[in-house]
N, C-alpha and C positions, 0 to 999 in steps of 0.2 A: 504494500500500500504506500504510496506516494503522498506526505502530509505537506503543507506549507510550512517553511519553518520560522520558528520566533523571534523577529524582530531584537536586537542586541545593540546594546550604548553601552560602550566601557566609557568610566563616569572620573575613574581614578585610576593612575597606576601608576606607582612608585618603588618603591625597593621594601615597603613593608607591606603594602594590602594591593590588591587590583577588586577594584568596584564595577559589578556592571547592571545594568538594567534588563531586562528579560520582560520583554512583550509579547502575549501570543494571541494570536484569534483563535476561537473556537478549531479544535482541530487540528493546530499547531505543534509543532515538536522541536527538541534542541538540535537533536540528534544525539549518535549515540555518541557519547566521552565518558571520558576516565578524568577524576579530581586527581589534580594534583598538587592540593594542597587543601589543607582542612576549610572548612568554608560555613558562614552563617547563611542561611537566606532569610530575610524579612519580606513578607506579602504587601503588597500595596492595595491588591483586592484580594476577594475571597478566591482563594486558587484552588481550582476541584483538578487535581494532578492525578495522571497515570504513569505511572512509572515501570518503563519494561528494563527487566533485570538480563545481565548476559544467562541465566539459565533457562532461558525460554517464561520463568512468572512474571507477575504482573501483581503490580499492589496497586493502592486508591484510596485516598484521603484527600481530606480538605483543609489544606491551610488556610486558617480564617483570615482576612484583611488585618492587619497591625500587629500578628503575634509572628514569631520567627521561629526556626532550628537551625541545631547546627549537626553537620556530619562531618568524620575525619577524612583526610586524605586516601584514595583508593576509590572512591566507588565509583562504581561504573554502573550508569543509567542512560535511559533514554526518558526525556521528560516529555508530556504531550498534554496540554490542556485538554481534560475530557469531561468540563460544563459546555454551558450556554452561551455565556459571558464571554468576555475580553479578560485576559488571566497575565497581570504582571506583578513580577517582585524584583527587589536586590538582591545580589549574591554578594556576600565580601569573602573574599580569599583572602587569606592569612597566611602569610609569606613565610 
């Protein structure tokens, strides 16, 4: 399947963090990467995320507008807004 993908504004990058912004339409995806460094992301909307893992599953949750996580460096996803809505957050890497 062939998704559009999400819209991206790196916002900071310096020698301690890289900041970026992540827009998606409906339907949208990052494609798939690997972190390479530990990372927060804060929601700007309610983000209803699909998240395809390298072992063929698939998770689904919704990060609410203003609350964040964070996950260490290694993981490997594919992100794909799976609401209705327009789905953006920031990610900050942590150097």
């Amino acid at each position: 399947m062939i998704r559009p993908r999400a819209l991206t504004n790196q916002l900071i990058e310096d020698a301690r963090v890289r900041v970026t912004r992540f827009d998606f339409e409906p339907g949208a995806e990052t494609g798939w990467h690997t972190h390479t460094f530990d990372y927060v992301i804060t929601a700007i909307t309610n983000c209803n995320m699909l998240l395809e893992h390298p072992d063929g599953t698939c998770t689904s949750f919704c990060v609410p507008a203003g609350t964040a996580y964070r996950r260490e460096e290694g993981v490997q996803h594919n992100v794909i807004n799976d609401g209705t809505a327009q789905m953006s957050f920031i990610e900050v890497e942590l150097k």
